[in-house]
N, C-alpha and C positions, 0 to 999 in steps of 0.2 A: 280465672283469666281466659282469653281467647284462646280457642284451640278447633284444630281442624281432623275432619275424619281420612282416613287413609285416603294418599294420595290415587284418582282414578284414572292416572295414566296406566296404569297396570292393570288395569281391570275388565274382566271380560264380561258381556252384559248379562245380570244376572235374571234368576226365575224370577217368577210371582210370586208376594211374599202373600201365602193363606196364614202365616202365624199370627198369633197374641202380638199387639204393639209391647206388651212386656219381653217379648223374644227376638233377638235380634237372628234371622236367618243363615247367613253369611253372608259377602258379596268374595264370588270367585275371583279369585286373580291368575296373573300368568306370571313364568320368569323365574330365574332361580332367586331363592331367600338368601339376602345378603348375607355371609361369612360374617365370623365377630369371634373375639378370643376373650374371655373373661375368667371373672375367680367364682367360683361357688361358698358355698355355706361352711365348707370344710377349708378354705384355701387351696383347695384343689382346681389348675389351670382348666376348663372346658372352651372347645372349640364346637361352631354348630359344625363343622365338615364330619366330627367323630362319631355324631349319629347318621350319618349315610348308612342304608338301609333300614331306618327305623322312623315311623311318624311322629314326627314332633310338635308338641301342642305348647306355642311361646306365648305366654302373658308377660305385657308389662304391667311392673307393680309396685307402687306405694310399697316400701317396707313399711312404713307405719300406718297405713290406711284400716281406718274404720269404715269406708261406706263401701265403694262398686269389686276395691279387688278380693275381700273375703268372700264375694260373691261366687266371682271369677275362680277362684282357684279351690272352694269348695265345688262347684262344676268342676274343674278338671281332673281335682282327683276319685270325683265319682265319676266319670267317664272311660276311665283306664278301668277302677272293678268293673264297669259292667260289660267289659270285653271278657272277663277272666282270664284265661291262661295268656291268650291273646295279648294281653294287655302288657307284657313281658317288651313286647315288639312296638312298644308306645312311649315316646321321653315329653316326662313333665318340667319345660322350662320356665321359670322367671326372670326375666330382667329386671333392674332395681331402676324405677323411675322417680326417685326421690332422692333430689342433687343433695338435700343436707343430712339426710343418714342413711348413706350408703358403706359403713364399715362393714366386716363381717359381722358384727357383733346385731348393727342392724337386720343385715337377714337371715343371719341364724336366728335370730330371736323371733322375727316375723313366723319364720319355719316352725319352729318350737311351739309357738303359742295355737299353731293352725291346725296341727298333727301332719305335717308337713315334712321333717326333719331329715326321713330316710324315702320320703314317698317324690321328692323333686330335687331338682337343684338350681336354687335362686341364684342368680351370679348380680356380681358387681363389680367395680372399676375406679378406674381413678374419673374425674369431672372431663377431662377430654375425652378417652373408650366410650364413656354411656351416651356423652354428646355426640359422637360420631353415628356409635349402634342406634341411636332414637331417630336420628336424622333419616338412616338408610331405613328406617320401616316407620318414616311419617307421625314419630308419636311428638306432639306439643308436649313440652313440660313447662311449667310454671309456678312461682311463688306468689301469695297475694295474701297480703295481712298475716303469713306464718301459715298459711293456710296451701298445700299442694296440690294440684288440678292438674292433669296428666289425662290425655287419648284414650278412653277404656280397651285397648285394642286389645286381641287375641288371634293369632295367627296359626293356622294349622299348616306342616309344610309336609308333604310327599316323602317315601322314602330314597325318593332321585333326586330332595336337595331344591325342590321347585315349589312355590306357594301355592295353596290350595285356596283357601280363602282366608280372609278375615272376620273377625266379629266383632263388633262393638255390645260389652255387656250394660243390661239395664237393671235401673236398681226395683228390681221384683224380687223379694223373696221366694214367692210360689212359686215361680219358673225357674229354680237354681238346678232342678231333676231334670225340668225339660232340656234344660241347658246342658246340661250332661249327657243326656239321652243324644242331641243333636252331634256332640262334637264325638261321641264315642260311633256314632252310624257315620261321622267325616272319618274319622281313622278307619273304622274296617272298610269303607268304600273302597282307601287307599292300602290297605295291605291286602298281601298277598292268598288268596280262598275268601275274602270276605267274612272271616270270622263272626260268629255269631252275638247280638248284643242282648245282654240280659236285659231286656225292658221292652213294654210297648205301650210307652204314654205315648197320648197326644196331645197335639199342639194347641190344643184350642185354649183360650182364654182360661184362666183357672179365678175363677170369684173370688174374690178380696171380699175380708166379713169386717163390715162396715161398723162402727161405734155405736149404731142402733142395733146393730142385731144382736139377739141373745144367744149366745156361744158360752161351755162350759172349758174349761183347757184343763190338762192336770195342773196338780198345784205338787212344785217340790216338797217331797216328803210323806205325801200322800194324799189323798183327796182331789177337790177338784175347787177351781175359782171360776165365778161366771161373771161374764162381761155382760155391756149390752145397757141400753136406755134403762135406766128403771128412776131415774126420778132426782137421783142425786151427783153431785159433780167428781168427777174424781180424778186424781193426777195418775199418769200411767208413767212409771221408767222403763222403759226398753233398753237392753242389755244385753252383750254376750261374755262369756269368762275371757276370750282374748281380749276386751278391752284391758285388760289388766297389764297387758304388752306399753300403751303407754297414755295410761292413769291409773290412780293409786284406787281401782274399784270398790275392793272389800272395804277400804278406809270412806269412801264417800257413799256407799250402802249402808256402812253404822250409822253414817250422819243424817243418816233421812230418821234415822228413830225418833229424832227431835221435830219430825213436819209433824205438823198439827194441823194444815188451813184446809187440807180437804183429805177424806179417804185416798189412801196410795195403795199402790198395784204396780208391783214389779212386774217386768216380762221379760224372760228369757228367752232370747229367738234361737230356737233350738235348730232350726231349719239351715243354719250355719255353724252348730257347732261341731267340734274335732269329733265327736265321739257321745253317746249318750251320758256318758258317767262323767263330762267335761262339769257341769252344772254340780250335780251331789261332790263330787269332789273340791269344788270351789267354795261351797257352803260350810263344809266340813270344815274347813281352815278358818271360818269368823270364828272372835269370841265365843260365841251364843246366839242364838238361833234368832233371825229379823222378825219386829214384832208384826212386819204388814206379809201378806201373802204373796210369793212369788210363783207369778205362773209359768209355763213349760209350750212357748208357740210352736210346734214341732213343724207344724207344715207353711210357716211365711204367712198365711191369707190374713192374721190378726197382720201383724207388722203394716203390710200392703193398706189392707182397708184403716188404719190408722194413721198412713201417708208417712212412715217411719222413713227417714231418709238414709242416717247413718247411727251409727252405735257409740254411747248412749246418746240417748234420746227421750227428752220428756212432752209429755202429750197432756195436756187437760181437756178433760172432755165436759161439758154443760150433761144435765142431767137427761135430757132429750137426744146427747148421743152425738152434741155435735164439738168441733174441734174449736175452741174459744184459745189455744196459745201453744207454743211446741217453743222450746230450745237442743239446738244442736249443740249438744254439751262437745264433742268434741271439738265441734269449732270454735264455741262461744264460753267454752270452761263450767265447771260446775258452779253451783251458788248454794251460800251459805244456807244451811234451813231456814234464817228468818227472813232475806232475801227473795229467795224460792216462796216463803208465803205472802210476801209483798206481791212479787210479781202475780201469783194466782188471785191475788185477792182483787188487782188492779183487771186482769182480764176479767174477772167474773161482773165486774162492775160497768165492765162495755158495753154499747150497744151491738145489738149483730149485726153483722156485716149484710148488705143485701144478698138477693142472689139474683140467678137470672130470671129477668122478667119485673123484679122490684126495686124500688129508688128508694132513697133517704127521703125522709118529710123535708120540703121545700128546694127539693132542686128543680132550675131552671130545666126547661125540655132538652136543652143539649148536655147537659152533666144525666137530667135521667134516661135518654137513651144510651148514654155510656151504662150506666146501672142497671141496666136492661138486657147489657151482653155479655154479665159477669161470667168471666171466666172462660169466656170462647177465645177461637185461633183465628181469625179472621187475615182478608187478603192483604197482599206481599206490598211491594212500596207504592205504585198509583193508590191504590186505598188507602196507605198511612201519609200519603200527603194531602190528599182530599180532606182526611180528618182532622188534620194539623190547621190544615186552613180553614174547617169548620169550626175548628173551639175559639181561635180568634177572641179576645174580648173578657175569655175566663183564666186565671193562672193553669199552668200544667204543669204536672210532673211526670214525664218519661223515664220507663223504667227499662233498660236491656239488660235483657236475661238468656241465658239456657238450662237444658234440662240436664247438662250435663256439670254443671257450674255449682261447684260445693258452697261457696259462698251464699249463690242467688239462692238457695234453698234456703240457708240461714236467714236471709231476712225478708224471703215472702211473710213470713207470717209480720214481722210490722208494717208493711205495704198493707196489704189488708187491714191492719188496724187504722194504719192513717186516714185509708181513702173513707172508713167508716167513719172517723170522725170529721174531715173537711171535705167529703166528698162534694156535699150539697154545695159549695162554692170553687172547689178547686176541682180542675180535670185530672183523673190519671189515667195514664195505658201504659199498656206493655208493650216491648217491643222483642221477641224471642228473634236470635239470629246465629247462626252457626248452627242449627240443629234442624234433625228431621220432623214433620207433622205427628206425625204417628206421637215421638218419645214427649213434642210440646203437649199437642194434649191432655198426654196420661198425666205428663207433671201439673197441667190446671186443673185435673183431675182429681189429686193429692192435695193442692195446695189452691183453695179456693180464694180467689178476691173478686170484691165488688166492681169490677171495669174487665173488660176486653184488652187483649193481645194482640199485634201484628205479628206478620211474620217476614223477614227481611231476610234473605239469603247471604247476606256480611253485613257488619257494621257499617257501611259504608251509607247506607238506606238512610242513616242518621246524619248525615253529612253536613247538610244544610243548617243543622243545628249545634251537632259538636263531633270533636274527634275522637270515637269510642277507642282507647290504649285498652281497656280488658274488662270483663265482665265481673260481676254485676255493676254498672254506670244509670246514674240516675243524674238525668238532665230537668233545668227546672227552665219553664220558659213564661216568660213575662205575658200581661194582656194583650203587647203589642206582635207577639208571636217571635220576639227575639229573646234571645238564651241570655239570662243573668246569671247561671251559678251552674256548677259540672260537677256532681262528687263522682270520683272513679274510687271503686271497690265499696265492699259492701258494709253496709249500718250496722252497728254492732248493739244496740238500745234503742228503744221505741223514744226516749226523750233527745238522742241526737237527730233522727230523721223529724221528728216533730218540731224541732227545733229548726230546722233550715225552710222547712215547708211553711212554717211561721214569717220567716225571717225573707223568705224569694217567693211566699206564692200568693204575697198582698194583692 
């Protein structure tokens, strides 16, 4: 759903950002951090006034969340070690930014599965306190299809009780150290001597290892598994042991013993788990040992370069390295093994998608300069109207997206499969709105299709056509350049969006 970044009436104008577009800088703010009374993980009352004199580092957070807050709050608590002793004079807060489980039972459990338990104190509230406290620190919450979208905010506040800055985290696994590194140099800034921070990365870009490249990982239990193009297709599961917080993991890892349709490769994204021994300990509890290899990504750059959005996560890759179909298991539910081989059997049998610079055989010159610009971020709304009135004549389908939008993640990859199949007669573009260049990018980046993206600073850009109520909205507009059909929220199957593109993009 729609959601907006911290409100910039509070805001003082910030540096030059030299970091990674996987790192969000901060942007400083002024003012004291609104007051809030909540319950913690123990049912114990916490007020923020009772940390005065100590740096408080506030995430809001999904108790159930599989993608940006396990990010977030594995940064923060490597941010307090790498203060050491210092880090005594640092409070790790959560707020509970999920209206439908918010018990304690919810963020204890969150706590628990994260190695969390005694390291923060996640609070919660009844449906009015968290709506009051999100409102006063600008976080959107929202439900869409069961699915929860929430502000990635993190807030660092002074031990005088006044906001330092904010962050919005990005979903980079490589940059989870940087990120820690950043907010533990924002706390000693603000306490008192400047305490020293055990670390000195930098911020520069950290490589993502692509599905062609040849990378060895360890393999749980010993050895090693190599990835990498060599010739044949293979399904990748991505995984961490907190999925296990809410889906039955170990129960749908026995189930894959029955995939048969291509070589499987588990990966463990180690680079978020609680603790090394989180993975051997979670194996030790199956039956008997899984007959495909599970590998051990310890430092994010597999995840990253394989466009892993949220946990779990499966991936097929073509034997050349390239990404032919992904399901967001957590949004989109597990499937059955023989399901699971359907689907990979039905991607392996597509065409590829183009890329930039290449068309489908027989598109007209206005669908192949769309195919021409696959994948780019192109200008704000004068150019998404110029091009609107230049397809004139062909069907289109407009997609609005963000890069922050768990949904839109979920079904770029059937966008991509449609436009490869009706591209050469039908137009598609993207329209990204609500988000910064930098984060669109990196996600066209991850999530390649054959057509170009605008970029509109509110839904609003779309006006003329429909009334965007929340993201992902996929507008379908006729030869004559007016709107026949409006789906709001995102395509859960490549045969219902084939289905309406059928059905509105005669």
């Amino acid at each position: 759903m729609l959601a907006v970044l911290a409100d910039t009436t509070r805001r003082t104008t910030a540096r030059p950002i030299p970091f990674t577009l996987a790192l969000d800088p901060g942007t400083p703010l002024s003012g004291r951090a609104p007051d809030f009374t909540l319950t913690d993980q123990f049912g114990a009352t916490v007020s923020l006034h009772s940390f005065r004199g100590r740096v408080v580092i506030l995430a809001f957070t999904d108790s159930q969340c599989t993608t940006v807050c396990p990010l977030t709050t594995t940064a923060m608590l490597g941010a307090k070690r790498l203060l050491g002793p210092a880090g005594a004079r640092v409070a790790l807060l959560g707020i509970d930014a999920n209206p439908e489980a918010r018990s304690l039972e919810d963020v204890r459990a969150y706590s628990e599965a994260h190695g969390l338990t005694h390291a923060w104190q996640f609070l919660t509230g009844g449906p009015t306190q968290l709506t009051r406290v999100w409102r006063a620190y600008n976080i959107e919450v929202a439900i869409q299809r069961g699915q929860i979208d929430h502000t990635p905010a993190l807030y660092v506040i002074g031990p005088n009780g006044s906001l330092a800055k904010v962050y919005l985290t990005q979903i980079s696994y490589a940059s989870v150290q940087q990120q820690a590194q950043l907010l533990a140099r924002e706390a000693s800034d603000l306490l008192p001597g400047h305490p020293r921070v055990d670390s000195h990365l930098s911020y520069a870009e950290i490589p993502s290892i692509s599905p062609t490249a040849a990378v060895a990982l360890p393999r749980a239990g010993g050895g090693s598994v190599r990835l990498g193009a060599d010739g044949s297709s293979r399904l990748f599961a991505f995984f961490a042991t907190w999925d296990s917080q809410v889906t039955d993991l170990s129960a749908q890892l026995e189930r894959l013993r029955s995939y048969t349709a291509t070589p499987l490769v588990a990966v463990d994204e180690g680079s978020v788990e609680p603790a090394p021994s989180s993975l051997p300990r979670f194996l030790e509890k199956l039956p008997s040992p899984l007959p495909y290899p599970v590998a051990v990504d310890a430092s994010g750059r597999v995840a990253d370069g394989y466009g892993v959005q949220d946990e779990p996560w499966l991936v097929l890759m073509s034997g050349a390295g390239r990404i032919l179909w992904y399901r967001d298991v957590s949004a989109s539910g597990w499937l059955s093994p023989a399901a699971l081989a359907r689907e990979v059997r039905a991607a392996l049998s597509r065409p590829s998608a183009p890329s930039g610079g290449a068309a489908l055989a027989g598109s007209p010159a206005p669908l192949h300069a769309l195919q021409a610009q696959a994948g780019q971020l192109l200008g704000g709304q004068t150019a998404l109207s110029a091009r609107l009135h230049a397809l004139r004549g062909y069907p289109l389908v407009v997609n609005a997206w963000a890069s922050w939008c768990g949904p839109c993640r979920a079904e770029f990859g059937l966008l991509a499969a449609a436009a490869t199949r009706y591209g050469a007669r039908v137009a598609f573009l993207g329209v990204d709105t609500l988000d910064s260049p930098g984060n669109a990018r990196a996600f066209l980046t991850r999530h390649p299709v054959g057509y170009p993206s605008y970029q509109a600073a509110n839904p609003s850009a779309l006006g003329a056509l429909a009334v965007i109520e929340g993201l992902p909205t996929t507008v379908f507009v006729g030869r004559d350049g007016k709107t026949v059909y409006v789906h709001t929220g995102q395509y859960d199957s490549q045969g219902s969006l084939d289905a309406d593109i059928s059905r509105y993009g005669g």
